[in-house]
C-alpha positions as CSV (number, residue, x, y, z in Angstrom):
1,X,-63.9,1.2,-42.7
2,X,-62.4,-0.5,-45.7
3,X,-59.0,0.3,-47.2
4,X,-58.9,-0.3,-51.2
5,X,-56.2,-2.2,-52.2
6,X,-54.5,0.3,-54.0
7,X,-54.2,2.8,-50.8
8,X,-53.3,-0.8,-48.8
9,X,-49.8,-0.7,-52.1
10,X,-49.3,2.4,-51.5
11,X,-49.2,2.7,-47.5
12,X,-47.2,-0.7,-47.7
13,X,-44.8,0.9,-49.5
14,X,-44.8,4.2,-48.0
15,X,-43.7,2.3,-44.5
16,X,-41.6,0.5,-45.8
17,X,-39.3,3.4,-47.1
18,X,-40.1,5.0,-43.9
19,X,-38.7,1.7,-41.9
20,X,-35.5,1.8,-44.1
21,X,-34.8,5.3,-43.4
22,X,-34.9,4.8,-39.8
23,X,-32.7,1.8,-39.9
24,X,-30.2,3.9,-42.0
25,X,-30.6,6.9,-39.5
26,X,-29.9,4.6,-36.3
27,X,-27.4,2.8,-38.2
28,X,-25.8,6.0,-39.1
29,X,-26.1,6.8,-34.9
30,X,-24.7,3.3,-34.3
31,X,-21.9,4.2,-36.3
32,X,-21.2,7.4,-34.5
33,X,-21.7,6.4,-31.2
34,X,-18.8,3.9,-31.8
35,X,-16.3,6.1,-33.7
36,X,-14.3,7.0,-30.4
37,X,-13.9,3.4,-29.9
38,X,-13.0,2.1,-33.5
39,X,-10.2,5.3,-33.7
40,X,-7.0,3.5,-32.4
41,X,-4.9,5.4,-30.3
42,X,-1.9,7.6,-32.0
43,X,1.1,6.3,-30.9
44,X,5.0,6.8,-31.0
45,X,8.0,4.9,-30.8
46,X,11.3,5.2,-28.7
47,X,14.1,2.7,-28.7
48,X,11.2,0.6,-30.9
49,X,8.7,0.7,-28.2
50,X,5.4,2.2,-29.4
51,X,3.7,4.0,-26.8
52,X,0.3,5.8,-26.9
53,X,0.0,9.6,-27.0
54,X,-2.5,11.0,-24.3
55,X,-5.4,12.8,-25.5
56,X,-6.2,15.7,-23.0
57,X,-7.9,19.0,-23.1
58,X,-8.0,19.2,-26.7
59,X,-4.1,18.1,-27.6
60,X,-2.2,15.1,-26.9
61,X,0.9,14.4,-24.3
62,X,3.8,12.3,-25.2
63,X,5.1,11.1,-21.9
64,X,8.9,10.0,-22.7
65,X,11.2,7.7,-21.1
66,X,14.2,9.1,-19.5
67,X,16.6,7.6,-22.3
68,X,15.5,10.2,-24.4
69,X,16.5,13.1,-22.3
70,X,19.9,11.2,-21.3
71,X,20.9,10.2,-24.8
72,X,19.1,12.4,-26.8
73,X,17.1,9.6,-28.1
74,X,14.3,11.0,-30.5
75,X,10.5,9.5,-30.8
76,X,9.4,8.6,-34.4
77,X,6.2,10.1,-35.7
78,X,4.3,8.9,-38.0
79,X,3.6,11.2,-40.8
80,X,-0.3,11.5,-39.9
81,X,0.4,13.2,-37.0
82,X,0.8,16.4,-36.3
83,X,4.1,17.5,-34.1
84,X,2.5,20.4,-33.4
85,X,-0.2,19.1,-31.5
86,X,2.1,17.1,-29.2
87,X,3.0,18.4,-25.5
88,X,6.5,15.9,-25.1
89,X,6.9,15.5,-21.7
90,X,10.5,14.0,-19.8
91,X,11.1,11.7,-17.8
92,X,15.1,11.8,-16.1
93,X,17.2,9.5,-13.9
94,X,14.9,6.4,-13.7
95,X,14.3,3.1,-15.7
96,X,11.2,2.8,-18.2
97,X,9.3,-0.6,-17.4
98,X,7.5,-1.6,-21.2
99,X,4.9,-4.7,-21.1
100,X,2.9,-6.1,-23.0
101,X,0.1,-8.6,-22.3
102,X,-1.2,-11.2,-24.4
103,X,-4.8,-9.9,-24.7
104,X,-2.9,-6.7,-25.9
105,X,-5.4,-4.5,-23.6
106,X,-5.2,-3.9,-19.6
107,X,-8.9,-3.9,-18.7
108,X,-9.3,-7.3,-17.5
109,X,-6.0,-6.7,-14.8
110,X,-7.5,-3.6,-14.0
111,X,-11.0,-4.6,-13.2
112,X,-10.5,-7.9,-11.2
113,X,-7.7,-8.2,-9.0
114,X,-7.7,-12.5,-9.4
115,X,-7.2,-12.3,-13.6
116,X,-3.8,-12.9,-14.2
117,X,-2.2,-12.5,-18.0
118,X,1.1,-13.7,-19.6
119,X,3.4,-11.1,-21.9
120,X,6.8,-9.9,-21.8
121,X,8.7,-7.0,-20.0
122,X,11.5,-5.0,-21.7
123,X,13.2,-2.6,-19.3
124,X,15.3,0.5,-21.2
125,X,17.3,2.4,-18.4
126,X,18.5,6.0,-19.1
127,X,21.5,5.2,-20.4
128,X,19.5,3.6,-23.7
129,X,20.6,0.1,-22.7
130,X,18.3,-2.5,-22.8
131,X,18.8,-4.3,-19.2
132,X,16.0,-7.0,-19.2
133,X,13.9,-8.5,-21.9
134,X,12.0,-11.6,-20.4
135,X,8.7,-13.5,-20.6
136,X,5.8,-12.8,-17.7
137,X,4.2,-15.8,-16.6
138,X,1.9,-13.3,-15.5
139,X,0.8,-9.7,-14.3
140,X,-1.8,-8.9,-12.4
141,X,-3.8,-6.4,-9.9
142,X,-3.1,-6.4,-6.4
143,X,-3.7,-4.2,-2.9
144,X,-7.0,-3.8,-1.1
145,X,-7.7,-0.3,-1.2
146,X,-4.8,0.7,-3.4
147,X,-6.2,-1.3,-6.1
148,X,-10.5,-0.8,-5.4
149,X,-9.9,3.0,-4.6
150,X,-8.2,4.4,-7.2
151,X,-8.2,4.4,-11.2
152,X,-4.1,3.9,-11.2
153,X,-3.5,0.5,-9.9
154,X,-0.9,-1.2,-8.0
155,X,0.4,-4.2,-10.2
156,X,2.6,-8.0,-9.4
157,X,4.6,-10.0,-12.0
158,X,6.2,-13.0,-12.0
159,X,8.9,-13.9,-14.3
160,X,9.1,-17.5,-16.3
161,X,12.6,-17.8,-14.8
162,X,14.6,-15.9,-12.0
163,X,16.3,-13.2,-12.9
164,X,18.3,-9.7,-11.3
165,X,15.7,-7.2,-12.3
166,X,16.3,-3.6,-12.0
167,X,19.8,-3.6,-9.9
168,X,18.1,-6.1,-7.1
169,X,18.7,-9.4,-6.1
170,X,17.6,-11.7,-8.7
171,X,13.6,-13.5,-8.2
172,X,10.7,-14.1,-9.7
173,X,8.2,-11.9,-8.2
174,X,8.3,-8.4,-7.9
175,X,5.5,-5.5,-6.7
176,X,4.8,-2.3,-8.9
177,X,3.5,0.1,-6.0
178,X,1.7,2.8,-7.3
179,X,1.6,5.4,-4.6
180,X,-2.0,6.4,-5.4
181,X,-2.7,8.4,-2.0
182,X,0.4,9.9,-1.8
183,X,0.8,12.8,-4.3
184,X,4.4,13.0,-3.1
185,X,5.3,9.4,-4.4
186,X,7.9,9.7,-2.1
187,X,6.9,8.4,1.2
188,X,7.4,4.5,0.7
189,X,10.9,5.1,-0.7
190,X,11.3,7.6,2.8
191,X,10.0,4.5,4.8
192,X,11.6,1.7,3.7
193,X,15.2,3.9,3.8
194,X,14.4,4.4,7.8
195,X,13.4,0.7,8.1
196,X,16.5,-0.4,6.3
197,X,18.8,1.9,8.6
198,X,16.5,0.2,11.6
199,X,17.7,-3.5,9.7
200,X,14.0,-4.8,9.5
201,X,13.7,-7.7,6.9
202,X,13.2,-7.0,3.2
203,X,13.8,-3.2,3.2
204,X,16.4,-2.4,1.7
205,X,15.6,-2.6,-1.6
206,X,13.5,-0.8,-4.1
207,X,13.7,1.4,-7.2
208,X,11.3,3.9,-9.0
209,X,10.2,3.1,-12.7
210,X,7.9,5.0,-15.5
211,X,5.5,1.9,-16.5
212,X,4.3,1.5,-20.0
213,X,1.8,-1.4,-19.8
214,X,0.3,-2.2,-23.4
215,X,1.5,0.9,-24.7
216,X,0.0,3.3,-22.2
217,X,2.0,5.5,-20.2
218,X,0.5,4.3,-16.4
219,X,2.8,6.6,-14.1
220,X,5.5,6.9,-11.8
221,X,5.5,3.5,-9.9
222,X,7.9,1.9,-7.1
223,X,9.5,-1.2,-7.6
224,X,10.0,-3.5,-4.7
225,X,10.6,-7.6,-3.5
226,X,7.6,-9.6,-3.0
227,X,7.0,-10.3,0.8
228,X,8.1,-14.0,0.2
229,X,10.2,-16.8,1.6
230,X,12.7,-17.4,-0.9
231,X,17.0,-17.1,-1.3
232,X,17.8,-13.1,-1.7
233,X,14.6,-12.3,0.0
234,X,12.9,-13.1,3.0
235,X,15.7,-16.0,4.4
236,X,14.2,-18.8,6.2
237,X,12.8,-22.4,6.2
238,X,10.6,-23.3,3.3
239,X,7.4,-25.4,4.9
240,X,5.9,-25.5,2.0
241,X,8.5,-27.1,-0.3
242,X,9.2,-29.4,2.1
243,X,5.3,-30.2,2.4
244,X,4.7,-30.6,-1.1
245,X,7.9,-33.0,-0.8
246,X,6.5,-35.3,1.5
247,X,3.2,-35.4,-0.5
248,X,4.9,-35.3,-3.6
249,X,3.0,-32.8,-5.3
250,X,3.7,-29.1,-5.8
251,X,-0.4,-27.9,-5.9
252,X,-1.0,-28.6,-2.1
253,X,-4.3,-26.6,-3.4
254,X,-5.9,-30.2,-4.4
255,X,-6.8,-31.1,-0.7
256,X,-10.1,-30.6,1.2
257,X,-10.5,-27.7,3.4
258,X,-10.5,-28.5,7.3
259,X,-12.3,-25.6,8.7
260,X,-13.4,-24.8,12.8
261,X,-15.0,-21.5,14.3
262,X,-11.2,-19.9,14.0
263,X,-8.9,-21.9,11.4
264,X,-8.8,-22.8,8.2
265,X,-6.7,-25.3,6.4
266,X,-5.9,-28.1,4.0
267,X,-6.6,-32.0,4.8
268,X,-3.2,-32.6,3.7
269,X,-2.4,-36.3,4.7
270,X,1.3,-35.9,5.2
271,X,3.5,-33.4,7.1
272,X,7.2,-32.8,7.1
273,X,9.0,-34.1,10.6
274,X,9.6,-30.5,11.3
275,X,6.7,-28.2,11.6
276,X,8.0,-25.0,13.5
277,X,8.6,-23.7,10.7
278,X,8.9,-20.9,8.6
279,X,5.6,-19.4,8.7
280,X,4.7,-15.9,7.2
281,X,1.7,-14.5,8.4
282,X,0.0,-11.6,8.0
283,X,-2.0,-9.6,10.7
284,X,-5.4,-7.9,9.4
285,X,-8.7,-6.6,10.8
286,X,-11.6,-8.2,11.5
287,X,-14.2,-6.3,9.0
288,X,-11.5,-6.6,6.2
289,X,-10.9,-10.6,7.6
290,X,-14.2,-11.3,7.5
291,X,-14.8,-10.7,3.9
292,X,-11.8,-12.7,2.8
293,X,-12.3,-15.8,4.4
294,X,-13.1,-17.3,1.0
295,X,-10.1,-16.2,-0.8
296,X,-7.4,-16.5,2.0
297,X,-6.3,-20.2,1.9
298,X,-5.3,-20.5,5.7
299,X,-5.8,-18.3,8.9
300,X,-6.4,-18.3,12.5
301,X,-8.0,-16.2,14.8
302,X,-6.6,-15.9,18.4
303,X,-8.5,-15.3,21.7
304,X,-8.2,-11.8,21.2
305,X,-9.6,-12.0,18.3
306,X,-6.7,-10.9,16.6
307,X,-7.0,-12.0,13.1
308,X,-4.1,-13.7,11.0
309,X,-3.5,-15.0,7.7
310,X,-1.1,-17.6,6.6
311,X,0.8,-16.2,3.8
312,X,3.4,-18.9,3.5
313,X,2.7,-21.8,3.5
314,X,-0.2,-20.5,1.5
315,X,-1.9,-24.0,2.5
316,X,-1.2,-25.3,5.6
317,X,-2.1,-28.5,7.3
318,X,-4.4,-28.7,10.3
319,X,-1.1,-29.7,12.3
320,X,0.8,-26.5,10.9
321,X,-2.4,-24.1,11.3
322,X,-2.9,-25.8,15.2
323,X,1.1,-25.3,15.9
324,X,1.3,-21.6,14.5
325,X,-2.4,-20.4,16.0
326,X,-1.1,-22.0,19.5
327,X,2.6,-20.3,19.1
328,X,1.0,-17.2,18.6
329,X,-1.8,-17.7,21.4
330,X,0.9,-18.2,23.6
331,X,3.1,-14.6,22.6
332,X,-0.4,-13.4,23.3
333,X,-0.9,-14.9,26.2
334,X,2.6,-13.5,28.0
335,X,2.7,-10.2,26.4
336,X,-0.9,-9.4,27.5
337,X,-0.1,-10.8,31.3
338,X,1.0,-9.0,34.0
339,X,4.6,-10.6,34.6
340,X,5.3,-11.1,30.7
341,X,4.6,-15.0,31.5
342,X,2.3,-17.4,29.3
343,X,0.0,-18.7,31.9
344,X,0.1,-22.4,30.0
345,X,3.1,-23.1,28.9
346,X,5.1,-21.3,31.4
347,X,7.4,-19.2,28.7
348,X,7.9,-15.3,28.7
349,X,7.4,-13.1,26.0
350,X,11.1,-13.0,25.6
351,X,11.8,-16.8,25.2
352,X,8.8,-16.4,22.5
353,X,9.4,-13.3,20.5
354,X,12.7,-11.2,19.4
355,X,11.9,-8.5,21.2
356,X,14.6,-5.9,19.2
357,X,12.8,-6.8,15.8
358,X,9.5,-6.0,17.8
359,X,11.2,-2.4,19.0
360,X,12.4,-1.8,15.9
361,X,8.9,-2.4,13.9
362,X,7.6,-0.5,16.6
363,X,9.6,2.5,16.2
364,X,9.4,2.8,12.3
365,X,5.3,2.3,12.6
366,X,5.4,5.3,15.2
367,X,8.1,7.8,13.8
368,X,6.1,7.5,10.3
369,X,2.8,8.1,11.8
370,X,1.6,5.1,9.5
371,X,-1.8,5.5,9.4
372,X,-2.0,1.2,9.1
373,X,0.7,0.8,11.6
374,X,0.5,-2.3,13.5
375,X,-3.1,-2.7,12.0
376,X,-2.6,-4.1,8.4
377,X,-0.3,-5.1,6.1
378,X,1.8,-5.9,9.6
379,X,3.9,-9.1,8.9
380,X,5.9,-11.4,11.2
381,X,7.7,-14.5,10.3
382,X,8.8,-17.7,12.6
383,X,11.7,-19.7,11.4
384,X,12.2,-23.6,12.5
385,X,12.6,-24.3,16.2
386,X,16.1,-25.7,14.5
387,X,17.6,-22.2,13.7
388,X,15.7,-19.8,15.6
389,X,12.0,-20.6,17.1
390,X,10.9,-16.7,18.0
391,X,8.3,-15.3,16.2
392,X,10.1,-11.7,14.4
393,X,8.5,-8.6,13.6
394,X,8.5,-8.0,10.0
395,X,9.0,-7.8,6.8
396,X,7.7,-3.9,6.3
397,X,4.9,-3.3,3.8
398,X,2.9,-0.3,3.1
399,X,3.9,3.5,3.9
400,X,2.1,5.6,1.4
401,X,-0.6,6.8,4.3
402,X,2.5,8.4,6.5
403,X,4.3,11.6,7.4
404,X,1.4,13.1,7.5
405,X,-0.5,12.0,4.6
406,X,-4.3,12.6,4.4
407,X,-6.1,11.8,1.7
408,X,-9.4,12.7,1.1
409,X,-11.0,9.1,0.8
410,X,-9.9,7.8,4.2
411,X,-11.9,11.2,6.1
412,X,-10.1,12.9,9.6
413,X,-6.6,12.2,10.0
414,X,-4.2,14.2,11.9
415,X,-1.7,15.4,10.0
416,X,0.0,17.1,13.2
417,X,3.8,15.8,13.7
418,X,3.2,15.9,17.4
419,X,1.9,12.8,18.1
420,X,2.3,9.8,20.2
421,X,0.0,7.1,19.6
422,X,1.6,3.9,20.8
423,X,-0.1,2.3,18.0
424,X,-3.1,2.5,20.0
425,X,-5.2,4.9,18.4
426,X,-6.2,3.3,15.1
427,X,-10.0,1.9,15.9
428,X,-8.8,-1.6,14.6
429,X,-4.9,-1.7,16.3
430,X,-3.2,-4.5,17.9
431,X,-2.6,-5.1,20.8
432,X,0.4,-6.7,20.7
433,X,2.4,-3.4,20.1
434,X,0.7,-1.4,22.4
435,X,1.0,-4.2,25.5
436,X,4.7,-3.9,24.6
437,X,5.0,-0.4,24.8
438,X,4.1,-0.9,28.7
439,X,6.7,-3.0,29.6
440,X,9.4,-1.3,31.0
441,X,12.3,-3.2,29.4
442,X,10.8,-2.8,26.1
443,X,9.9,0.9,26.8
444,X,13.5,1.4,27.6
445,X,14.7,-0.3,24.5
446,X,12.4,1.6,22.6
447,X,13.9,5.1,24.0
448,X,17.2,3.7,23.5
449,X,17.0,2.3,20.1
450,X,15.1,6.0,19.1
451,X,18.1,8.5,21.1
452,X,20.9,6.7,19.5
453,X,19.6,5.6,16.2
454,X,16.5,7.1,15.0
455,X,16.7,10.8,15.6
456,X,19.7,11.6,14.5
457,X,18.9,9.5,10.8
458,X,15.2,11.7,10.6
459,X,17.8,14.8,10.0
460,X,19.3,12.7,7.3
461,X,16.0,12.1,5.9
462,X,14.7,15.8,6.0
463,X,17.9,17.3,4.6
464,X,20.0,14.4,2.1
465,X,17.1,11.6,1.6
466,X,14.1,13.3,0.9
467,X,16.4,16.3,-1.5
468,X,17.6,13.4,-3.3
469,X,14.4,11.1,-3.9
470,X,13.1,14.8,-5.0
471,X,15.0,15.3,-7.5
472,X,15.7,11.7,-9.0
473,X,11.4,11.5,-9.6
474,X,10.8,15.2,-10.0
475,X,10.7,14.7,-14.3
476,X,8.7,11.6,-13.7
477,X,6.3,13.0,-11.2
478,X,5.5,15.7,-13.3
479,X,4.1,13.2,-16.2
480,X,2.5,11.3,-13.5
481,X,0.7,14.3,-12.2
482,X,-0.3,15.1,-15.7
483,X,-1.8,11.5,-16.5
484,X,-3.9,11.1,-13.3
485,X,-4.1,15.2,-12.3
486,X,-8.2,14.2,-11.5
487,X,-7.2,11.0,-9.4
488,X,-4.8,13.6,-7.2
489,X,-7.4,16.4,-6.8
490,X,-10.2,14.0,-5.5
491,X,-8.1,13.4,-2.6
492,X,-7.3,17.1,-2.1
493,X,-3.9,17.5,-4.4
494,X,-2.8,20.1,-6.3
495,X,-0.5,20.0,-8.8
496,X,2.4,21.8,-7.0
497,X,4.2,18.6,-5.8
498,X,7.0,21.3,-4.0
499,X,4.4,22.0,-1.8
500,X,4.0,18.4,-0.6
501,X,7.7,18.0,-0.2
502,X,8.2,20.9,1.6
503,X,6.0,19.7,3.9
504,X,7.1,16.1,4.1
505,X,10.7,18.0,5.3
506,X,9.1,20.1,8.0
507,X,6.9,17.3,9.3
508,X,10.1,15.0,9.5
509,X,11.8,17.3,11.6
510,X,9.1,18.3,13.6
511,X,8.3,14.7,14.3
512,X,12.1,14.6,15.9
513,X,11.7,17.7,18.2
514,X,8.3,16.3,19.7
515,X,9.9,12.7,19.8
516,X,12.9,14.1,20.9
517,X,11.3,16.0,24.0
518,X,9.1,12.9,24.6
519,X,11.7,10.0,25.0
520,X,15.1,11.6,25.0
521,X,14.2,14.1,27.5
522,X,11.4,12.3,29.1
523,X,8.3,15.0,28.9
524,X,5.2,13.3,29.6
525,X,3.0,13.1,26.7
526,X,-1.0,13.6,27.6
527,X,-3.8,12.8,25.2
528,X,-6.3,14.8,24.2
529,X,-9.7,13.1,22.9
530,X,-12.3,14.5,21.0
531,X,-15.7,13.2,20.8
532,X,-18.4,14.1,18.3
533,X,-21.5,12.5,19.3
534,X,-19.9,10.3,21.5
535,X,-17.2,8.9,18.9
536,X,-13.8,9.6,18.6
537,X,-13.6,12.0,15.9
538,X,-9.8,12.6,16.3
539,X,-6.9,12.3,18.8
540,X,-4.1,15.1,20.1
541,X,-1.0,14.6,22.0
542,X,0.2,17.5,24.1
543,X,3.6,17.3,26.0
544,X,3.4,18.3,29.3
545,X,2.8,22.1,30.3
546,X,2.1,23.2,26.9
547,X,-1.0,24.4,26.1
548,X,-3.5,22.6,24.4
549,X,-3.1,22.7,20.1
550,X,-5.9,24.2,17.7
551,X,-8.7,21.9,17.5
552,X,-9.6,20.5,13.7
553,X,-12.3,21.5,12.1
554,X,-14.6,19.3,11.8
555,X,-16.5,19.6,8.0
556,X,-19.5,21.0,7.8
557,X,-21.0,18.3,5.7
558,X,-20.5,15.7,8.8
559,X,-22.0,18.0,11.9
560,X,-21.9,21.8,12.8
561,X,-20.1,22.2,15.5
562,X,-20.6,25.4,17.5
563,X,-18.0,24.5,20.4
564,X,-15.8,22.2,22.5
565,X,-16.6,21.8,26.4
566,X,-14.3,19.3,28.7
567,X,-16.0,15.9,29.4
568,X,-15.7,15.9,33.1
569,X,-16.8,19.4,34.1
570,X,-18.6,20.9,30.6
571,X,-16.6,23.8,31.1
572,X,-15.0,25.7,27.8
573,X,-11.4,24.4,27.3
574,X,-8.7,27.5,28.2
575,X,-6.5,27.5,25.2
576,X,-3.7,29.2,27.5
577,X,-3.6,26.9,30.7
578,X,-0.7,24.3,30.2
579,X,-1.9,21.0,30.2
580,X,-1.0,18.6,33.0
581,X,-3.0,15.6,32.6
582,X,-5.2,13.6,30.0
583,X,-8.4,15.4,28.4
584,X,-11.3,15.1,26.5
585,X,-13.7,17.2,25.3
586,X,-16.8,16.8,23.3
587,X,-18.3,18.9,20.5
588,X,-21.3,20.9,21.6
589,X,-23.2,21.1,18.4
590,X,-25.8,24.2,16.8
């Protein structure tokens, strides 16, 4: 069929006004798909800091630092905002941490762990006074699951120059802990107070903050050292400096890596005269290990394939990684041996180790319940055969999952005070603590050190520490709560923090009556295992002659479990016989 020209005009033109109203209409759709994104944040200022109001169910938050409550410091308001649709919410008692990056925004910290950013930190205490204003070299994520787990993230900075920073010692590097899985945001403050009393290295210090980073109010976060060895912090032999001395270069980064089936190193040409130290390292398991081979600069793996990292120094040479993996083999060696003797070089665990910083890790790993205890985030250090050659237990890192802490993401976990696990329950533990445990002379310095020094200090916790870490973060918990309220119910918190201290108190002191009974007085303690489909769904402790506990439910998304028989006979447990021995029993399901 032909088309006349004139029809051809008029359909050209008809489809061309018909183009050029669609490209208006999906313009105008364009435009209002971006609008939330070109609107910038309302924000006010205090103490001429300009923070971000928080947009949430239909009216914004104003989440003040505790200056303004203390001095009676007022925010400014622009005029185009309405005071009226502001919820001001107080913080009290604690420093507000301000920075600011240089990209002015926080999504490249908060979605890759390795970015790091340059800015500045201002730090307003309560009083109004201005304590620290200083230049980041840089900010940046860190944590494993802390940071991949949850939408408030665990942060490090390092200042251009050292400097006292919030009443501590002075440094460059210091660890913004967010508390993410622990609603009460208390228990790493509880922790590291116990591990202080117990003298472990690098405890004593830490201090609560409100962080403002680029304007937005990010939470209630804890304040601590970096693990490090440096003056004021973790005191012993610098390898490294003395490395990058011999080889007269400060990036020891530049050399080849000299890898074998368990080691990994740096072909660094020359060492120091002294290699027996210091060494930080870092014990972790395997799965996690094995994914980080890449990014962690030097490990070793012993014959029991316990897994370590070389944190400082953070590149070692293949003499440094052979001496520290064959120390190490050789505390392994004795503790796992019969007599406490290293079969090759003759020594006993006690020549090799100090044996009260082993009891005293120990003993704050246990009394907390740590869910990681002994599994991750467990340090030990080893100054120079010069000073002191034994390989220590410590620093202390990592308490949030404690006291009874379960949250949601990590599945079962006990939250029962009466527990005894040797830090051998965990499905990835050492076994360095738990070999210890059986060795009578540490098993009576671990009853010792607990009667004279740990039980009576858990009745200061419950009744003075855990009051007063209460009330100094209650203003800021409250904002906290409010700013990440979805974050706290996906792992099974409510917003009635009270509740979680309350329990934190009673689990405290019911961990020092079953303790108590258990090494003071000598009950024996049997274990009860439960088994769903042949793995070990959880694990009870009962002290001997009391009856066996109420069995957890086990959720009905997993299996449905209709009831419990004993392993050895199939028979239905008796939930009023005393309990004289080991058990386990195994879910019989519908």
């Amino acid at each position: 069929m032909k088309i006349n020209r004139k029809y051809r005009a008029c359909l050209y033109v008809s489809t061309l006004l018909a183009a050029a109203v669609c490209v208006v209409i999906l313009s105008h759709l364009r435009e209002e798909r971006r609008e939330p994104e070109q609107i910038s944040p309302l924000h006010f200022t205090v103490a001429g800091q300009e923070i971000s109001l928080w947009p949430k169910n239909e009216q914004y938050y104003g989440f003040l630092p505790s200056a303004c409550k203390q001095t009676g410091l007022e925010p400014e308001i622009s005029g185009d905002i309405d005071p009226d649709s502001i919820v001001w919410m107080y913080s009290e008692h604690i420093p507000a941490v301000f920075i600011e990056t240089e990209s002015g925004t926080s999504d490249q910290i908060n979605n890759d762990k390795n970015v790091k950013e340059t800015g500045t930190i201002t730090v307003l205490e309560p009083d109004g006074s201005i304590s620290l204003e200083h230049s980041l070299e840089y900010i940046k994520g860190r944590g494993n699951t802390s940071y991949t787990e949850f939408d408030k993230k665990p942060y490090q900075i390092k200042l251009t120059e050292s400097a006292p920073f919030l009443d501590m010692e002075p440094g460059k590097k210091w660890v913004f802990i967010s508390n993410s899985a622990d609603s009460s945001l208390v228990r790493n403050a509880l922790s590291r107070s116990l591990g202080s009393h117990l003298g472990l290295a690098q405890s004593d210090n830490g201090t609560f903050v409100d962080l403002y980073l680029n304007k937005e109010y990010m939470g209630n976060y804890y304040v601590v050292e970096k693990i490090e060895i440096k003056d004021n912090r973790l005191q012993i032999s610098d390898l490294e400096k003395a490395t990058e001395y011999e080889n007269d270069t400060d990036d020891l980064g530049i050399y080849e890596t000299a890898w074998t089936d368990t080691t990994k190193a740096k072909q660094i040409p020359h060492d120091p005269e002294d290699i027996t130290g210091g060494y930080l390292i870092e014990r972790d398991f395997d799965n996690r290990f094995l994914k980080e081979v890449e990014t962690n600069e030097s490990y070793f793996i012993t014959d029991a394939k316990e897994c370590f990292i070389v944190r400082e120094p953070e590149y070692t040479s293949e003499a440094q990684i052979a001496y520290i993996n064959d120390y190490v083999q050789s505390v392994e060696n004795a503790v796992l041996s019969a007599e406490g003797i290293d079969g090759i070089t003759g020594k006993s665990y006690q020549e090799l180790i100090d044996v009260e910083s082993f009891v005293r890790k120990y003993l704050l790993e246990e009394v907390t319940a740590n869910y990681d205890g002994g599994v991750a985030s467990s340090y030990f250090y080893k100054d120079s055969d010069t000073i002191d050659g034994r390989l220590y237990a410590g620093p202390i890192w990592d308490y949030d999952v404690s006291w009874g802490n379960s949250p949601a993401y990590l599945g079962q976990i006990s939250t029962s005070p009466e527990r005894l696990s040797r830090l051998a329950s965990h499905s990835d533990s050492s076994i360095l603590f738990q070999s210890l445990y059986n060795k009578p002379e540490v098993y009576e310095r671990i009853v010792a050190c607990y009667t004279e020094e740990v039980s009576p200090y858990l009745t200061l916790l419950a009744d003075e520490i855990l009051p007063m870490l209460h009330e100094i973060t209650a203003a800021s918990a409250s904002m906290d709560h409010m700013r990440w309220e979805e974050q706290y119910r996906k792992n099974g918190y409510d917003n009635d923090r009270s509740e979680q201290i309350a329990f934190i108190a009673d689990y405290i002191k019911g961990r020092k009556d079953f303790l108590d009974r258990a090494w003071t007085d000598q009950v024996p303690v049997h274990t009860i295992t439960l088994l769903v489909e042949g793995v070990v769904y959880d694990t009870l402790y009962v002290l001997d002659n009391d009856t066996l506990p109420e069995f957890p439910q086990v959720p009905t998304e997993h299996v449905q479990v209709n009831t419990w028989v004993s392993a050895d006979d199939g028979e239905v447990p008796d939930p009023s016989a005393p309990v004289k021995k080991d058990m386990t029993f195994q879910a019989v399901l519908q």
